[in-house]
N, CA, C and O atoms as CSV, one atom per row, in Angstrom:
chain,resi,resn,atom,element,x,y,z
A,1,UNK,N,N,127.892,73.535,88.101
A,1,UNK,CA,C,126.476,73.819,88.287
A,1,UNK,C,C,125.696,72.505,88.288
A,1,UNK,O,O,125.746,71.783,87.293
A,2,UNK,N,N,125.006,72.176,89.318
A,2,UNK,CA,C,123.631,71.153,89.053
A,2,UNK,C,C,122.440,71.660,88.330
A,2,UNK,O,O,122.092,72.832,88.183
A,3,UNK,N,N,121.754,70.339,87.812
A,3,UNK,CA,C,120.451,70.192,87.127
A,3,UNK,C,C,119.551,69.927,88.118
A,3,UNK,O,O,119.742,69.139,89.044
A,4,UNK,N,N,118.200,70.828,87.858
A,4,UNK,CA,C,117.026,70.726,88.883
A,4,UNK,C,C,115.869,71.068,87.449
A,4,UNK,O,O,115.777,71.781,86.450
A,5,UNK,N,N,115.113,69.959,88.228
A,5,UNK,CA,C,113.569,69.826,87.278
A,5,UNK,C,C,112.654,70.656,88.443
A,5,UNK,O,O,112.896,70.639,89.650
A,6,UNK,N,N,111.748,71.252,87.906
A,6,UNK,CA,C,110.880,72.058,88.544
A,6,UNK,C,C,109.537,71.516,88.035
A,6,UNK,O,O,109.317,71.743,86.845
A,7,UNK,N,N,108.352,70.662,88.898
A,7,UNK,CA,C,107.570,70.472,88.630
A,7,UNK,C,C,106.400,70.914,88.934
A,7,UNK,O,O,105.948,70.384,89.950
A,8,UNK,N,N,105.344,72.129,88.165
A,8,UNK,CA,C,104.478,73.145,88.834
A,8,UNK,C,C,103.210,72.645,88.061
A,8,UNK,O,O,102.935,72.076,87.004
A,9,UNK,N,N,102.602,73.157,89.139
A,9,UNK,CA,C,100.837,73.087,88.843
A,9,UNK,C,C,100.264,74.488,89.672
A,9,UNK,O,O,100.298,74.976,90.802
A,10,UNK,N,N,99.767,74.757,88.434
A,10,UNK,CA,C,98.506,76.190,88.265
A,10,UNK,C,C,97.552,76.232,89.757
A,10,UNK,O,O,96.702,75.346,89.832
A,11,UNK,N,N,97.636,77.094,90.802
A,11,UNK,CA,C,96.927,77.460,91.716
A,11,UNK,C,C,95.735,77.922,90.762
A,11,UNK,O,O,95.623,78.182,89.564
A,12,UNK,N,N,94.863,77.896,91.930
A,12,UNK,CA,C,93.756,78.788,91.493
A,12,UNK,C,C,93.841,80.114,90.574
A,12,UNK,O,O,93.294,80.452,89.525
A,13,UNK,N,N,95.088,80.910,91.738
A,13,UNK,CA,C,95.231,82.486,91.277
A,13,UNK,C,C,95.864,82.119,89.982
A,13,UNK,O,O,95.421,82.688,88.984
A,14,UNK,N,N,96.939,81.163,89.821
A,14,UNK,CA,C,97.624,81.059,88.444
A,14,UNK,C,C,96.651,80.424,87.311
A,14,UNK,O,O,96.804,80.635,86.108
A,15,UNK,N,N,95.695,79.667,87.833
A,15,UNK,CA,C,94.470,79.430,86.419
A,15,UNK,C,C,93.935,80.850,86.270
A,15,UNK,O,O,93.862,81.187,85.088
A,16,UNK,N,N,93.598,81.641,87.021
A,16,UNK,CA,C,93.121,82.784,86.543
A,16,UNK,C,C,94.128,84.024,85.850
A,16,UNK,O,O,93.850,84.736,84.886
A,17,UNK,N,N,95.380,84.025,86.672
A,17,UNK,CA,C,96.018,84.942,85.799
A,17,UNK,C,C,96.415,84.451,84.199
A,17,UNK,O,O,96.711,85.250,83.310
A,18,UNK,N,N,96.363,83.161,84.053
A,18,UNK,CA,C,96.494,81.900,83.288
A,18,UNK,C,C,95.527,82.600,82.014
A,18,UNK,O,O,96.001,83.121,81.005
A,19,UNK,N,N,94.273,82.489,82.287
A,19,UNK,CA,C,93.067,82.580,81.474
A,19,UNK,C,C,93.445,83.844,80.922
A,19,UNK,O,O,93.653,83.855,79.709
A,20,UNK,N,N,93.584,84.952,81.583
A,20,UNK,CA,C,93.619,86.205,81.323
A,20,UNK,C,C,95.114,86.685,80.717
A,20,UNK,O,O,95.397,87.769,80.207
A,21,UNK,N,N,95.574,86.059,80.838
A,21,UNK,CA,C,97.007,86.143,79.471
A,21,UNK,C,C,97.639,84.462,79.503
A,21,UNK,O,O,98.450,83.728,80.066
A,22,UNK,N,N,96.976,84.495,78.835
A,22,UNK,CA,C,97.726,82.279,78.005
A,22,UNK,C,C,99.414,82.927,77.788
A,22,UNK,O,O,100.082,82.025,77.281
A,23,UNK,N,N,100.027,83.833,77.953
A,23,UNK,CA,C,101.428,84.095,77.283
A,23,UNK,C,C,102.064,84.142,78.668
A,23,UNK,O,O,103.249,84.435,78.830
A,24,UNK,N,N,101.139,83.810,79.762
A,24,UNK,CA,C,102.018,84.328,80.940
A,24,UNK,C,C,103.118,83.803,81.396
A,24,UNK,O,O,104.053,84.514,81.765
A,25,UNK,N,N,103.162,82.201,81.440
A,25,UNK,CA,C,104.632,81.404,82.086
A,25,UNK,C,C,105.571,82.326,81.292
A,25,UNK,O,O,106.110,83.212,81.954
A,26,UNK,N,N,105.911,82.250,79.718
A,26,UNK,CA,C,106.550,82.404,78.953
A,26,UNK,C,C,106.916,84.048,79.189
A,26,UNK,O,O,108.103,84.342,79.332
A,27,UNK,N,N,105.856,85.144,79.227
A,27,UNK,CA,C,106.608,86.519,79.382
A,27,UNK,C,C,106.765,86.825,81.208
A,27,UNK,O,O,107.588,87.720,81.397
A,28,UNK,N,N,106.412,86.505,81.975
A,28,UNK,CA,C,107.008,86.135,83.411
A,28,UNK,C,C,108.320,85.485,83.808
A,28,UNK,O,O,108.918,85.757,84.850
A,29,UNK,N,N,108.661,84.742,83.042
A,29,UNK,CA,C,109.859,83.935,83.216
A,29,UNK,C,C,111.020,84.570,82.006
A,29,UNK,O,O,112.222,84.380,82.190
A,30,UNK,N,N,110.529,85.319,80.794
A,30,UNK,CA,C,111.862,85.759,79.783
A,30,UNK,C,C,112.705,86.509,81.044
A,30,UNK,O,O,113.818,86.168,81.446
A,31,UNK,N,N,112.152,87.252,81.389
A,31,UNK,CA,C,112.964,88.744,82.170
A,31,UNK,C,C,113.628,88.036,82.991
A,31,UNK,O,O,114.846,88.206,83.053
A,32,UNK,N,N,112.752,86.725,84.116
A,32,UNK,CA,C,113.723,86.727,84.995
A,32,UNK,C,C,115.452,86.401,85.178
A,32,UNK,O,O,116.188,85.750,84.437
A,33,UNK,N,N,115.737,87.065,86.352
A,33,UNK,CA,C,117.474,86.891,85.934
A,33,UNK,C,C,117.793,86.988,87.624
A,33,UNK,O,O,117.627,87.972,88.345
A,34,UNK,N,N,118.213,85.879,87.936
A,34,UNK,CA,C,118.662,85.789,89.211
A,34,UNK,C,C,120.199,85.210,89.052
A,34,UNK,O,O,120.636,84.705,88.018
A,35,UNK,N,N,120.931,85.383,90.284
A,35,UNK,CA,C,122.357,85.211,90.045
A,35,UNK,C,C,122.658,83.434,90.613
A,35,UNK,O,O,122.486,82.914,91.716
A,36,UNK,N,N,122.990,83.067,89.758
A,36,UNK,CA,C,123.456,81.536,90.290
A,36,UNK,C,C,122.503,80.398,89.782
A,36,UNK,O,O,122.585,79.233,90.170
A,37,UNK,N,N,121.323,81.000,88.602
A,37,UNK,CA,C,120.472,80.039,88.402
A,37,UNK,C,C,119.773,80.558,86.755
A,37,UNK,O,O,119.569,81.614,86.155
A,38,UNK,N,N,119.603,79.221,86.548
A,38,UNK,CA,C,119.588,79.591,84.815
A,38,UNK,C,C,118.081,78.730,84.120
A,38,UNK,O,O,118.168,77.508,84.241
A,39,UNK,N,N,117.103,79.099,83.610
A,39,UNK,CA,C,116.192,77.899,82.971
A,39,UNK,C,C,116.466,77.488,81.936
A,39,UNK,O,O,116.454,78.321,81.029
A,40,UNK,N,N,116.807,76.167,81.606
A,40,UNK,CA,C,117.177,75.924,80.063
A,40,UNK,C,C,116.419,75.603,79.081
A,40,UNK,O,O,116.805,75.744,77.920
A,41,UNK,N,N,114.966,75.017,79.455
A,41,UNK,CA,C,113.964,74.777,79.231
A,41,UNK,C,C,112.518,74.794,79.506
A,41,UNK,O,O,112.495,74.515,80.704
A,42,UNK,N,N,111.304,74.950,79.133
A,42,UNK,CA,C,110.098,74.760,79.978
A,42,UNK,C,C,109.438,74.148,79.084
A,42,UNK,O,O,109.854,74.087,77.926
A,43,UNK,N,N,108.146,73.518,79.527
A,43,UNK,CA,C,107.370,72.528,79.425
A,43,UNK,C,C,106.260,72.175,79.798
A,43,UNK,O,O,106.313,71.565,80.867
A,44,UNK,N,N,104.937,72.326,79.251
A,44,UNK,CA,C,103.630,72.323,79.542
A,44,UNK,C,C,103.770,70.528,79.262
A,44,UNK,O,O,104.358,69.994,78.321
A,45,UNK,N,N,102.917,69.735,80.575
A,45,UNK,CA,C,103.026,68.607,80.178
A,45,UNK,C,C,101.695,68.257,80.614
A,45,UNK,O,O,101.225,68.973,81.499
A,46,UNK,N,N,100.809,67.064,80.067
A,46,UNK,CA,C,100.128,66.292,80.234
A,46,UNK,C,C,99.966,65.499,81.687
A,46,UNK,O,O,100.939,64.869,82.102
A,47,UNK,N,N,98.693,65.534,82.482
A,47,UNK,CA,C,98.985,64.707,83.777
A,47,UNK,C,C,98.984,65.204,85.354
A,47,UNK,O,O,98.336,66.215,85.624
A,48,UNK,N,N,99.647,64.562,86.319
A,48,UNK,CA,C,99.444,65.376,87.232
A,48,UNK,C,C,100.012,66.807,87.597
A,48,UNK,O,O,99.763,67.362,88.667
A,49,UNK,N,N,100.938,67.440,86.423
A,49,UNK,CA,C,101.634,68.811,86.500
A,49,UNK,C,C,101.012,69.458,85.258
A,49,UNK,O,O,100.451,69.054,84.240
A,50,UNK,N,N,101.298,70.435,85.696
A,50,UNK,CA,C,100.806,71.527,84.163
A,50,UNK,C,C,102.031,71.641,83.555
A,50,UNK,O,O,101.941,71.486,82.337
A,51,UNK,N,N,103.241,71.873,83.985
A,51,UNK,CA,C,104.433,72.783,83.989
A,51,UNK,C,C,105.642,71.679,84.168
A,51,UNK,O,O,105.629,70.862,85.089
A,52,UNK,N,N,106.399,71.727,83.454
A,52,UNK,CA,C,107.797,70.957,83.547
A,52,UNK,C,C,109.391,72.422,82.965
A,52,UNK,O,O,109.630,73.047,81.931
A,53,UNK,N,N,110.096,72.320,84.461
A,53,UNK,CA,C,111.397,73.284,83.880
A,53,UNK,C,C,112.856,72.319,84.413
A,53,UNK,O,O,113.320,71.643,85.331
A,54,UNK,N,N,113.037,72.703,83.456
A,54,UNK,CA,C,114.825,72.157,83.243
A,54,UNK,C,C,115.914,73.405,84.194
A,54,UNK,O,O,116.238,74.178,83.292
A,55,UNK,N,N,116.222,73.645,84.795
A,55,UNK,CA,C,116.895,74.644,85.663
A,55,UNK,C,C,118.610,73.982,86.070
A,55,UNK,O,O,119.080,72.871,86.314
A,56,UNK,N,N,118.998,75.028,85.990
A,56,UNK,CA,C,120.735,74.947,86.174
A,56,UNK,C,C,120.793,76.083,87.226
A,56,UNK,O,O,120.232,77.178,87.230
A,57,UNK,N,N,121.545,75.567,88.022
A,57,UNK,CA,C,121.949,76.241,88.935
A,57,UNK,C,C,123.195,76.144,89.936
A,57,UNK,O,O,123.621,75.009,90.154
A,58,UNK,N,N,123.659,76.950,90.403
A,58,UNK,CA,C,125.304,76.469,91.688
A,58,UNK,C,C,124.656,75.939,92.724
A,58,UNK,O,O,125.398,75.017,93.060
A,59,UNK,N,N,123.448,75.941,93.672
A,59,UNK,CA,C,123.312,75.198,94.715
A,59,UNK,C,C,121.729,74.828,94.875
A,59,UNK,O,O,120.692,75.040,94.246
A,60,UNK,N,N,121.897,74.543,95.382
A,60,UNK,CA,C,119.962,74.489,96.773
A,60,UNK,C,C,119.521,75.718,96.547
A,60,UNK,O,O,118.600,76.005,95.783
A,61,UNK,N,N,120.420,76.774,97.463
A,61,UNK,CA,C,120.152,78.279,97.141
A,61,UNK,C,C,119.564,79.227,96.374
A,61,UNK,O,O,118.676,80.040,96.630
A,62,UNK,N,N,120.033,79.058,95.639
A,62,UNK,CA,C,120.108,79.583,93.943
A,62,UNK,C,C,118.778,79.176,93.246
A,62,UNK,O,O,118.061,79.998,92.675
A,63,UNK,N,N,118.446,77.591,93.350
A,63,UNK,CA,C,117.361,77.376,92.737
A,63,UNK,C,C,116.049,77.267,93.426
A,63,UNK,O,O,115.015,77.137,92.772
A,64,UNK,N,N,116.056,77.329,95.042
A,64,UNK,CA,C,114.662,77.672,95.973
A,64,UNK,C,C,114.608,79.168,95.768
A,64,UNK,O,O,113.446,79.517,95.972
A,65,UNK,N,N,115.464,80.335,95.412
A,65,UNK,CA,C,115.469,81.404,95.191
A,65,UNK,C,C,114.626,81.712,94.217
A,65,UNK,O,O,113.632,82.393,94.471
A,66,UNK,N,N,114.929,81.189,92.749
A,66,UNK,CA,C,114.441,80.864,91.666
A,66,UNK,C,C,113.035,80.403,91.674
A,66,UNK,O,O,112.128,81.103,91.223
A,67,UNK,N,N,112.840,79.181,92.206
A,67,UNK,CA,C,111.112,78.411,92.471
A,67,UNK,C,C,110.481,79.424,93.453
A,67,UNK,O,O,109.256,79.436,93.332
A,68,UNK,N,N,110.980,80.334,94.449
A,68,UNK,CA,C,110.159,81.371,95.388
A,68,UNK,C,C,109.127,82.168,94.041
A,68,UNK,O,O,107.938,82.278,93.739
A,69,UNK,N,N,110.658,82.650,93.467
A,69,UNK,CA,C,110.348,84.144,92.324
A,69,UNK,C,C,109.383,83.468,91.158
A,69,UNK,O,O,108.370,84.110,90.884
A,70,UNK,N,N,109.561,82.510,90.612
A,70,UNK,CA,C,108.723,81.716,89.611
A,70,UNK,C,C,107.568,82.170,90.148
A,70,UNK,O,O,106.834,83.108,89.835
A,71,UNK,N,N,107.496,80.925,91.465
A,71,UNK,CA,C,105.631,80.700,91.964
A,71,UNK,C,C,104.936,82.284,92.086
A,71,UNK,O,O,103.857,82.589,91.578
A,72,UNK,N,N,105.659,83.045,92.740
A,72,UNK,CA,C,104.756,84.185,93.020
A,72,UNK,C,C,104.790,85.088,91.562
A,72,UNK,O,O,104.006,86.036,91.536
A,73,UNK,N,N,105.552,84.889,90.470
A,73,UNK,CA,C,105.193,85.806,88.957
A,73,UNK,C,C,103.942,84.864,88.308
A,73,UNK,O,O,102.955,85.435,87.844
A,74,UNK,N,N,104.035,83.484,88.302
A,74,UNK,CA,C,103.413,82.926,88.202
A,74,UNK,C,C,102.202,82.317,87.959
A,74,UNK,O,O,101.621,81.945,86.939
A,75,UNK,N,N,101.864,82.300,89.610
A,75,UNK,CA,C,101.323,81.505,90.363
A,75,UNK,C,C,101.107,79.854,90.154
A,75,UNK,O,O,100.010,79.298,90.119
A,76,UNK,N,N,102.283,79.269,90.037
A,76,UNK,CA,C,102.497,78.207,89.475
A,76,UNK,C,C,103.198,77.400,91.197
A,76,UNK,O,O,104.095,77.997,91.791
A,77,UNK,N,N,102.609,76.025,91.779
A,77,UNK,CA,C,102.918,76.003,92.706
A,77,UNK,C,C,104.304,75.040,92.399
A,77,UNK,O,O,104.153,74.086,91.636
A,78,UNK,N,N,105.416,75.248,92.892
A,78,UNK,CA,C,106.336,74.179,92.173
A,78,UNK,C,C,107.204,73.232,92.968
A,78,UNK,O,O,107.939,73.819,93.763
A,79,UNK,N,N,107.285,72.184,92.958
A,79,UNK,CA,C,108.294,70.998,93.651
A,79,UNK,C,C,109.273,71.185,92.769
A,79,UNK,O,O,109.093,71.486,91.589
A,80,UNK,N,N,110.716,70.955,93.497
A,80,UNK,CA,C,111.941,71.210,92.810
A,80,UNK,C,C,112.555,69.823,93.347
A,80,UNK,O,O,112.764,69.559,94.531
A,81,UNK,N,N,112.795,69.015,92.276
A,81,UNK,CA,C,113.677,67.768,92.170
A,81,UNK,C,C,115.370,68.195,91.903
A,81,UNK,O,O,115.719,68.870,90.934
A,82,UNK,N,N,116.111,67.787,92.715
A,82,UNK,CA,C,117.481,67.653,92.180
A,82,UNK,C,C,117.657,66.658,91.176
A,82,UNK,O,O,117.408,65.474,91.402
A,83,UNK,N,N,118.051,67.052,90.141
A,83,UNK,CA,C,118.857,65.806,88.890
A,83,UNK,C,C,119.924,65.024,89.709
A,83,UNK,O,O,120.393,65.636,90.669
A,84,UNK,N,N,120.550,63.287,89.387
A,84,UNK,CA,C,121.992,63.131,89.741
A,84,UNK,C,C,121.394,62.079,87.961
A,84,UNK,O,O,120.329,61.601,87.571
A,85,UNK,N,N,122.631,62.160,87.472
A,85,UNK,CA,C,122.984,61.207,86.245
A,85,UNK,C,C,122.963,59.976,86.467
A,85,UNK,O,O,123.928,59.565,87.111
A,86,UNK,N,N,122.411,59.434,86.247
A,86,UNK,CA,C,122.093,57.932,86.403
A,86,UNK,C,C,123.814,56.941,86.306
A,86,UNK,O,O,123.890,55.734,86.535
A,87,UNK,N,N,124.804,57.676,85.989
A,87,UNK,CA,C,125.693,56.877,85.518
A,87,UNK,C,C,126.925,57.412,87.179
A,87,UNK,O,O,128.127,57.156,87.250
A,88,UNK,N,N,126.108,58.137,88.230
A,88,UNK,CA,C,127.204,58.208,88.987
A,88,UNK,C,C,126.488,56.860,90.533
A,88,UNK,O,O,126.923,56.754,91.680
A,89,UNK,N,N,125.479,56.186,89.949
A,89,UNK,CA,C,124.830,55.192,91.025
A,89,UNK,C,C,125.042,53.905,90.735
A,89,UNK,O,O,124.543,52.998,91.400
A,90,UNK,N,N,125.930,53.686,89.544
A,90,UNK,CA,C,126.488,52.589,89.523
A,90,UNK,C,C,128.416,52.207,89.371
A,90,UNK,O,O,128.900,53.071,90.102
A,91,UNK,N,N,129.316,51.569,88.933
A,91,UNK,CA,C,130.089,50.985,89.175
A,91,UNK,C,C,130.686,50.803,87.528
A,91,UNK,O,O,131.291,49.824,87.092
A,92,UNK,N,N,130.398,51.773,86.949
A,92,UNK,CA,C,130.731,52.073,85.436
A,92,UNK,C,C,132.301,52.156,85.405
A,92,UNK,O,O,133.001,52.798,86.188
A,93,UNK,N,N,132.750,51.322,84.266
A,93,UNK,CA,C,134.294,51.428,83.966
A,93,UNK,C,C,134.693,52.552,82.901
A,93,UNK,O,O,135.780,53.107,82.739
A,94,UNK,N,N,133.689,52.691,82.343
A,94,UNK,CA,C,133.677,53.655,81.051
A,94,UNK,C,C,132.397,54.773,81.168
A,94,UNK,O,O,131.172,54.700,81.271
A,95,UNK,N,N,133.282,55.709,81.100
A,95,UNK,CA,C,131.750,57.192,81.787
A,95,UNK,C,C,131.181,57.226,80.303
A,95,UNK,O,O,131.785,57.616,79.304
A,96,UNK,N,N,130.066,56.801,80.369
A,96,UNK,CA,C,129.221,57.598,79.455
A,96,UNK,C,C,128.792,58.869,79.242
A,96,UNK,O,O,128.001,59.401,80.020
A,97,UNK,N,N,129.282,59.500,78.140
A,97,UNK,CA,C,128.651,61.002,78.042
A,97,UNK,C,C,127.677,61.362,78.236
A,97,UNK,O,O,127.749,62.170,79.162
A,98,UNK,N,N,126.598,61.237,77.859
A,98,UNK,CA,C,124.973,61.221,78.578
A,98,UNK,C,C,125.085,61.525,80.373
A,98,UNK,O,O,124.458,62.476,80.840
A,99,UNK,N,N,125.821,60.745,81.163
A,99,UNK,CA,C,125.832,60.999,82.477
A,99,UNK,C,C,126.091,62.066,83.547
A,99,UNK,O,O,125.944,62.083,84.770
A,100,UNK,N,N,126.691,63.276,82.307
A,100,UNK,CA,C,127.550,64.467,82.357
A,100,UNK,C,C,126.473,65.321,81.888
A,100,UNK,O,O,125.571,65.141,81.070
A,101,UNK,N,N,126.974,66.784,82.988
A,101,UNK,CA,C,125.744,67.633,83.270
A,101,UNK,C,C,126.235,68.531,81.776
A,101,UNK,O,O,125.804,69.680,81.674
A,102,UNK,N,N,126.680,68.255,81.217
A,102,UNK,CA,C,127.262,68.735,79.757
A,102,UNK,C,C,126.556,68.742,78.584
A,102,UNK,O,O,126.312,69.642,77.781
A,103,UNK,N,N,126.142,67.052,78.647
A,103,UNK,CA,C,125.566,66.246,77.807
A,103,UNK,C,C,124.026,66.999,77.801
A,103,UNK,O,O,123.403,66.356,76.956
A,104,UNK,N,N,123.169,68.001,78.316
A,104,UNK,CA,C,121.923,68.483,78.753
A,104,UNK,C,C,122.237,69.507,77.061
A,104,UNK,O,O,121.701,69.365,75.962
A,105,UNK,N,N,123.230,70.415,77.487
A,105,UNK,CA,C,123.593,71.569,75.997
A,105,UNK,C,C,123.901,70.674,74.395
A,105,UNK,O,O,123.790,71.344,73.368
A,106,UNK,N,N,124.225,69.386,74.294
A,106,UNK,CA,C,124.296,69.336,73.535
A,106,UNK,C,C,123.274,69.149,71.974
A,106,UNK,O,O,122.061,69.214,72.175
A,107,UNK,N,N,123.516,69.030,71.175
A,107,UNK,CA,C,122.790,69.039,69.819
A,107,UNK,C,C,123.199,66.994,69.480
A,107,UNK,O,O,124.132,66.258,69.799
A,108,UNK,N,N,122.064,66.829,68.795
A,108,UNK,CA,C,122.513,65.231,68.389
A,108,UNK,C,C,122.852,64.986,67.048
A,108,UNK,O,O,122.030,65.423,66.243
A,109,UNK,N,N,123.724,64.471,66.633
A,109,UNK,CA,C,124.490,65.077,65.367
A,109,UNK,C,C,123.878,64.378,64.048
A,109,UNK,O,O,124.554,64.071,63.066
A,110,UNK,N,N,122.726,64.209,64.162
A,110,UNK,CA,C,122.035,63.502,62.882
A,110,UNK,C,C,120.864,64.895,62.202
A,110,UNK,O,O,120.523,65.983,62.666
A,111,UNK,N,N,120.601,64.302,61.169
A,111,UNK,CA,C,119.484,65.282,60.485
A,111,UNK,C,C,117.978,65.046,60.240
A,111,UNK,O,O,117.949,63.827,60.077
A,112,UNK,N,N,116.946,65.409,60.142
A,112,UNK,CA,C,115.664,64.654,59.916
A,112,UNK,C,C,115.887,63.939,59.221
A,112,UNK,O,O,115.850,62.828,59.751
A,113,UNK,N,N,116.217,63.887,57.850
A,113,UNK,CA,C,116.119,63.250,57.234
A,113,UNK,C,C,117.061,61.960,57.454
A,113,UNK,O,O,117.028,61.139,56.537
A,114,UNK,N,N,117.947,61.659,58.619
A,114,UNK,CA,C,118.714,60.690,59.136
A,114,UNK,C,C,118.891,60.565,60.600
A,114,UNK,O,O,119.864,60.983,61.228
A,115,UNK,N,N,117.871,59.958,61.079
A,115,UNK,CA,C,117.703,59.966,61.913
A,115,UNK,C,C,117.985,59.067,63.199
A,115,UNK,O,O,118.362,58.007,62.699
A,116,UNK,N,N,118.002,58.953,64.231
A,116,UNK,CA,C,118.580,57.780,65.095
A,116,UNK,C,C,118.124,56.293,64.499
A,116,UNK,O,O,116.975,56.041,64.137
A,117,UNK,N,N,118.892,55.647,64.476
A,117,UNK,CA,C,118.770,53.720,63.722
A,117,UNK,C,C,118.239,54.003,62.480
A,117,UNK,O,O,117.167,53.412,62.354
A,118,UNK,N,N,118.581,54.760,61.354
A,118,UNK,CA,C,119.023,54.772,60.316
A,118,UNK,C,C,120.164,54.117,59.944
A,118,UNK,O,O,120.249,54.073,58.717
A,119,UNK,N,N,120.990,53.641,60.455
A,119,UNK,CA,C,122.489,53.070,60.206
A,119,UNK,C,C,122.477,51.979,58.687
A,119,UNK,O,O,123.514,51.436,58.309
């Protein structure tokens, strides 16, 4: 499966359905269930997007299928970026885990209270 970022901004109709239920991305998007495409995340962000989604999916297919059904539950207008891992555009002798569409599910094995460069 590939990684696709979905980057949406609120139409008109979606500021208004927006106003009139603030819960909408979130109960519009639980139900959906399309075959070949998965959201792993979403994300209200700061800037020129309203909307940031993390999406897994088997092709192109699968996830313009997905961004159709989004925008119109929505009304969220959305550009869909393909992910590639930064570690398959260079000439690496040693694969870094991070570069692997794997590395997205994992957990980071420290605790608040120990946290990255604590060492």
């Amino acid at each position: 499966m590939s990684l696709y970022f979905l980057l949406g901004s609120l139409t008109h109709d979606g500021q208004r359905m927006l106003h009139s239920d603030p819960n909408l991305i979130v109960a519009r998007t639980r139900d959906l269930i399309l075959p070949g495409a998965e959201i792993l995340g979403q994300y209200a962000v700061l800037g020129r997007y309203d909307f940031v989604m993390m999406v897994e999916a088997d092709d192109n297919d699968a996830v313009a299928r997905l961004s159709l059904e989004l925008g119109m539950r929505t009304g969220l207008h959305l550009e869909t970026l393909p992910a590639i891992p930064i570690g398959f555009m260079g000439d690496l002798q040693t694969p870094d885990p991070s570069d692997q569409a794997e590395s997205v599910n994992l957990t980071p094995d420290f605790t608040p209270d120990e946290g990255p460069g604590d060492e």
